[in-house]
MIVEX-257268 format. One record per residue (C-alpha): x, y, z; residue in one letter. Coordinates in pm, 1 decimal, always signed. Layout:
// residues N
X / Y / Z / a
...
//
This chain:
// residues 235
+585.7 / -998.3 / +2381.5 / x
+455.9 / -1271.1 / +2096.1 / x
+678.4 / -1302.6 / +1762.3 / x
+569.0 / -1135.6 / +1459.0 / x
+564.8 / -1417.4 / +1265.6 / x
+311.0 / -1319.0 / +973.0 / x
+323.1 / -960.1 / +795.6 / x
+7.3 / -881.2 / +575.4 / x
+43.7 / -577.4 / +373.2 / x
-161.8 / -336.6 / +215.5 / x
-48.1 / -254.3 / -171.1 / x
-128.5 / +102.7 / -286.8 / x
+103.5 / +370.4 / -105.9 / x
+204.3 / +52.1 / +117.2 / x
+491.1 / -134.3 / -79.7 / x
+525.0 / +147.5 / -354.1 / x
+463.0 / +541.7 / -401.6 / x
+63.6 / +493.9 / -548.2 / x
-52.2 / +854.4 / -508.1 / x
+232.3 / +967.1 / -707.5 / x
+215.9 / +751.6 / -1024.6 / x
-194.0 / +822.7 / -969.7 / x
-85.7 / +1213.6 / -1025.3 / x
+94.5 / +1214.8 / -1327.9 / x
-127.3 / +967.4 / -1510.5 / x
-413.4 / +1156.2 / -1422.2 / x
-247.6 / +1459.5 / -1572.5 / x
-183.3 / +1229.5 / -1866.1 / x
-535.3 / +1111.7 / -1914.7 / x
-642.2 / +1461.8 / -1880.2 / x
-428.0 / +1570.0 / -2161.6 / x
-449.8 / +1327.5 / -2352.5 / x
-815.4 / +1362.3 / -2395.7 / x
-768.9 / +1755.8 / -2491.2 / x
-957.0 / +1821.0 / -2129.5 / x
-694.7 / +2079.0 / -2127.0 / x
-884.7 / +2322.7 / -2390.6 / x
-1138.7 / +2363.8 / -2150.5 / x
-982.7 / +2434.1 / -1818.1 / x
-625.3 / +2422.7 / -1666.6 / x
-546.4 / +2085.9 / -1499.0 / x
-491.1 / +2273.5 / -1164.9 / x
-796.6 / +2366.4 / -1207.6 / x
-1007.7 / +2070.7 / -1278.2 / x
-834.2 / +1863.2 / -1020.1 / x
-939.2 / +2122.6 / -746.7 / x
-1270.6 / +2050.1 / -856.4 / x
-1225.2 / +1689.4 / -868.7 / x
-1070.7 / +1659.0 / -552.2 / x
-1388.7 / +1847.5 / -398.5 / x
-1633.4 / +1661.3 / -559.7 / x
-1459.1 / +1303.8 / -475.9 / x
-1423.3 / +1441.7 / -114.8 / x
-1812.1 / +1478.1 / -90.6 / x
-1899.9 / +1177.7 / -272.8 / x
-1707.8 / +954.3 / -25.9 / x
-1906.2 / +1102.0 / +266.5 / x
-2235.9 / +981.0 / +115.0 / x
-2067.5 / +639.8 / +27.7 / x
-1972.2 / +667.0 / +436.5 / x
-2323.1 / +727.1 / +517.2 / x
-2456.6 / +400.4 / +273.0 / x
-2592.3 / +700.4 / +16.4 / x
-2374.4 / +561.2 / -250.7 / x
-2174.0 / +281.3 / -382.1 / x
-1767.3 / +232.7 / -359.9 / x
-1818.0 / +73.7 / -703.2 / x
-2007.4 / +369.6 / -847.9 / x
-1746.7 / +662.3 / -699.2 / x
-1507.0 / +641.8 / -985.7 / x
-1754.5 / +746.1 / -1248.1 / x
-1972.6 / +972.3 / -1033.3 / x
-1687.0 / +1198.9 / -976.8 / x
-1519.9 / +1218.2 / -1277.8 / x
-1910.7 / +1281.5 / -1442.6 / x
-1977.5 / +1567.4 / -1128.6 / x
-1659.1 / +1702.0 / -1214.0 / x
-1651.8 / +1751.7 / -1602.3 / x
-2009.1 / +1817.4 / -1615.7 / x
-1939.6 / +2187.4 / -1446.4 / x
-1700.6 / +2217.8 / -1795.1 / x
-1991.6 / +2140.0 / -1998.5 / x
-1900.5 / +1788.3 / -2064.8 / x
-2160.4 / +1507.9 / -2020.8 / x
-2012.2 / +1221.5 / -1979.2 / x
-2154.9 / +862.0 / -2065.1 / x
-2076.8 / +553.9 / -1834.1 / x
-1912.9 / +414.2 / -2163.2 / x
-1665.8 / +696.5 / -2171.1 / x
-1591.8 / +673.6 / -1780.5 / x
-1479.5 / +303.0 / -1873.6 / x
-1273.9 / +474.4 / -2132.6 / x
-1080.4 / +757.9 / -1940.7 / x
-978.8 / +497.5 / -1641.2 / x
-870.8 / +262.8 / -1862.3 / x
-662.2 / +468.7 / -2030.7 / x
-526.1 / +607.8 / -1747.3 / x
-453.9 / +254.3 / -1589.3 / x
-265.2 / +221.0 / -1937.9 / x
+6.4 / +548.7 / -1802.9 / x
-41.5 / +392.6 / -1451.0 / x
+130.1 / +48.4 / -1564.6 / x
+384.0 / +257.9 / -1768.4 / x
+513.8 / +472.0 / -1456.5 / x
+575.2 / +194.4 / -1256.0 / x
+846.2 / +11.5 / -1188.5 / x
+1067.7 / -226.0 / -953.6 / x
+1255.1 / -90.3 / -606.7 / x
+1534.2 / -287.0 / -641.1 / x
+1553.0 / -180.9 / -237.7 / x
+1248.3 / -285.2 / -119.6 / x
+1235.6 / -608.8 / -350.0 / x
+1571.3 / -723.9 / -182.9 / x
+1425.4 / -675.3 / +172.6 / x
+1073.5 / -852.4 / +85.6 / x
+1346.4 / -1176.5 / -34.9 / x
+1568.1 / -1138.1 / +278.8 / x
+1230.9 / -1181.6 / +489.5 / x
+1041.6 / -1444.9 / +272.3 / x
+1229.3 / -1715.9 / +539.9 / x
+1146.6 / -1558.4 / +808.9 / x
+787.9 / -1454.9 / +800.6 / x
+434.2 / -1552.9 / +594.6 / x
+385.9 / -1260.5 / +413.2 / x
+84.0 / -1169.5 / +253.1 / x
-110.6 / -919.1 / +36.9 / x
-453.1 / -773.0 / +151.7 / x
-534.7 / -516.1 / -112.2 / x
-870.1 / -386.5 / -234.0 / x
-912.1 / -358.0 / -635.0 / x
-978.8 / -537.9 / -933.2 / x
-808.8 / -846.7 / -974.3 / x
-642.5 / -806.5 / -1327.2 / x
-492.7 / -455.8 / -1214.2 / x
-352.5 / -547.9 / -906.1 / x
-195.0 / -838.3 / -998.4 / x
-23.3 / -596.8 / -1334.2 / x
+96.0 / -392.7 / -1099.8 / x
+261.2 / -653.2 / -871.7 / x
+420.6 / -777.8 / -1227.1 / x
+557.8 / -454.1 / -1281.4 / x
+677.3 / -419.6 / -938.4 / x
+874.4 / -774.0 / -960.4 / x
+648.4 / -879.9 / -686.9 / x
+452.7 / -1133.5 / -900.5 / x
+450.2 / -1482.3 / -706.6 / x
+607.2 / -1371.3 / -403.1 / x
+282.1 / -1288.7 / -159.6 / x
-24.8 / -1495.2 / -86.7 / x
-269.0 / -1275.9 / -264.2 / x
-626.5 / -1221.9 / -95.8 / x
-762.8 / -886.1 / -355.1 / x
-1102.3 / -786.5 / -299.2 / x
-1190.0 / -822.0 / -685.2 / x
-1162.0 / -1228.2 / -640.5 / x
-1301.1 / -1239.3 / -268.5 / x
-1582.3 / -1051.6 / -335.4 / x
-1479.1 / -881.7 / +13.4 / x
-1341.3 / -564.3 / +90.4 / x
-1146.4 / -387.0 / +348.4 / x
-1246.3 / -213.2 / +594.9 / x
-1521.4 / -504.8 / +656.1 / x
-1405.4 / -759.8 / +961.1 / x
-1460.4 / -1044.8 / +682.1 / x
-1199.6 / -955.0 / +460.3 / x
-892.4 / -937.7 / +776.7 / x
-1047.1 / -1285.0 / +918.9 / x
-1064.4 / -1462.0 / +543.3 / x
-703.4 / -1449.4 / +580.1 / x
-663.0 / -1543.6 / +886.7 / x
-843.4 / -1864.3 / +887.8 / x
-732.3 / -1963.4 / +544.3 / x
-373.0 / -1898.4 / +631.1 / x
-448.9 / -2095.1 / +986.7 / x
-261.8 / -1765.1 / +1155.9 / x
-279.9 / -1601.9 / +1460.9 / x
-406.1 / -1252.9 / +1466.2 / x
-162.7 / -1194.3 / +1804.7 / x
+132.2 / -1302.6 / +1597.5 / x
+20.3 / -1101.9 / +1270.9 / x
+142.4 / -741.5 / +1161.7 / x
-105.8 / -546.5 / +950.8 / x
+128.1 / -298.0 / +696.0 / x
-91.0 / -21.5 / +536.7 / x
-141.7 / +383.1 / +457.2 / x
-514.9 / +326.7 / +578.9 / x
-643.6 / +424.7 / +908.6 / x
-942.7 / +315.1 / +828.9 / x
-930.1 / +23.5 / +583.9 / x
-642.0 / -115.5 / +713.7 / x
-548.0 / +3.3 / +1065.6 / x
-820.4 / -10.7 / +1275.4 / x
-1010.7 / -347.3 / +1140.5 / x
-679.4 / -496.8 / +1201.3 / x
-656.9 / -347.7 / +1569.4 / x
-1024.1 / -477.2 / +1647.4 / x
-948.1 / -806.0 / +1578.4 / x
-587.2 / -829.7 / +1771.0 / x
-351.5 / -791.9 / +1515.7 / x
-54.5 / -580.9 / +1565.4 / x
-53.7 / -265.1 / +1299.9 / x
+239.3 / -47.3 / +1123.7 / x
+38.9 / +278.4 / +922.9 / x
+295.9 / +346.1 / +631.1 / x
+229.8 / +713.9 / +696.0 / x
+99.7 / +848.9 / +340.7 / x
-79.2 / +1084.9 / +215.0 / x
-347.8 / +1018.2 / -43.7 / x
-381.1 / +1187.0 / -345.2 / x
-724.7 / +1319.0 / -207.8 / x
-606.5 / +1408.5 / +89.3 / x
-554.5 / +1752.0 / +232.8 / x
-309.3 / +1662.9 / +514.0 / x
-181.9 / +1335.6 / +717.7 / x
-421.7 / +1199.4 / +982.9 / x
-337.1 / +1205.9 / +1318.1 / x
-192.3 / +884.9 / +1416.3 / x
+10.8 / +806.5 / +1796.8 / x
+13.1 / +442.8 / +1707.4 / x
+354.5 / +256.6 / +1557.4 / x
+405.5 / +408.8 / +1211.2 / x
+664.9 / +493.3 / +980.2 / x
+762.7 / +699.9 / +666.1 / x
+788.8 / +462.7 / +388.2 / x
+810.0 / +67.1 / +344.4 / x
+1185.5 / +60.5 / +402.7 / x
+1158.6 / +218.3 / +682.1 / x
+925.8 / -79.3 / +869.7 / x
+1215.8 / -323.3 / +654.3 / x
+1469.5 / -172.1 / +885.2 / x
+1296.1 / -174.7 / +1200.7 / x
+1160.5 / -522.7 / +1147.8 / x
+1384.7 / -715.2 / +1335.4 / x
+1358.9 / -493.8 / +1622.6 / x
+975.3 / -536.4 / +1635.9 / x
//
């Protein structure tokens, strides 16, 4: 069997709990705008998670933009509480919701001592999709600032799932896809490019904050990022 000698990992429900710090601020934001004297929260985020649901199947079938989901939804949604939102005050609610997102998170002491135990032993990298101020904030607040190679989509100007994003690492690393682990929550942004093009896979198994249940998955996978820590050595 070839060494695992690289690890690239996926950030967002990969090396920390994303969905969960994405629940509370959005409960925050909600409130915080007084969204909450028109409708329960329960409520609206039933509605939002329907309407988000829908919108990524036309952004599936190349009917709509990833970059124009965020504001769709959130306009969809609030428009069936009478609100009509502008693209201005879209801007405004994610922002300030990024603002409780940064606040929520913080460092796993456990997880930070196993990325430094395995800094020696293997390249590791981040492949993450987002914009490039947030994601490197929340690697700050995580205590992971300077310790990955950072390839984010926001400074690429490529994305995951497309084959371009997995091989821009590859060649500018000068790595081997046979000796390279790909670490994510994504079947299909991070999992199966990476299996096309030869790279071994872990799925961190997560559930998304959209999601109704787990996908089916028979491939190597594991509960949590400390989970894939301790197995590492036996991989």
């Amino acid at each position: 069997m070839t060494k695992i000698k690289n690890l690239i990992f996926d950030l967002d429900n990969t090396l920390y709990d994303f969905s969960k710090v994405w629940k509370i601020s959005n409960k925050l934001v909600f409130e915080y705008l007084e969204y909450d004297k028109l409708t329960t929260y329960e409520e609206f985020f039933k509605l939002y998670k329907s309407v988000n649901n829908k919108l990524v199947k036309e952004v599936l079938k190349g009917n709509l933009k990833i970059i124009d989901l965020r504001n769709k939804r959130l306009m969809l949604t609030l428009e069936q509480f009478g609100v009509n939102l502008t693209e201005e005050d879209c801007k405004f609610y994610y922002d300030k919701q990024f603002e409780f997102i940064l606040a929520l998170i913080e460092p796993d002491e456990e997880v930070n001592n196993w990325i430094d135990k395995n800094r020696d032993k293997y390249k590791m990298i981040i492949l993450t999709n987002g914009k490039s101020k947030e994601q490197r904030m929340k690697l700050r607040k995580l205590g992971l600032e300077d310790v990955f190679k950072l390839y984010i989509s926001g400074e690429k100007c490529i994305s995951k799932p497309k084959e371009g994003a997995f091989l821009n690492v590859l060649e500018s690393e000068e790595i081997l896809p046979e000796e390279t682990m790909m670490i994510g929550d994504s079947l299909y942004h991070d999992i199966n490019p990476a299996k096309k093009l030869g790279m071994k896979t872990c799925l961190v198994e997560k559930k998304w904050h959209f999601d109704d249940e787990l996908k089916v998955y028979t491939g190597y996978k594991v509960k949590n990022i400390k989970q894939f820590f301790t197995e590492l050595d036996k991989l």
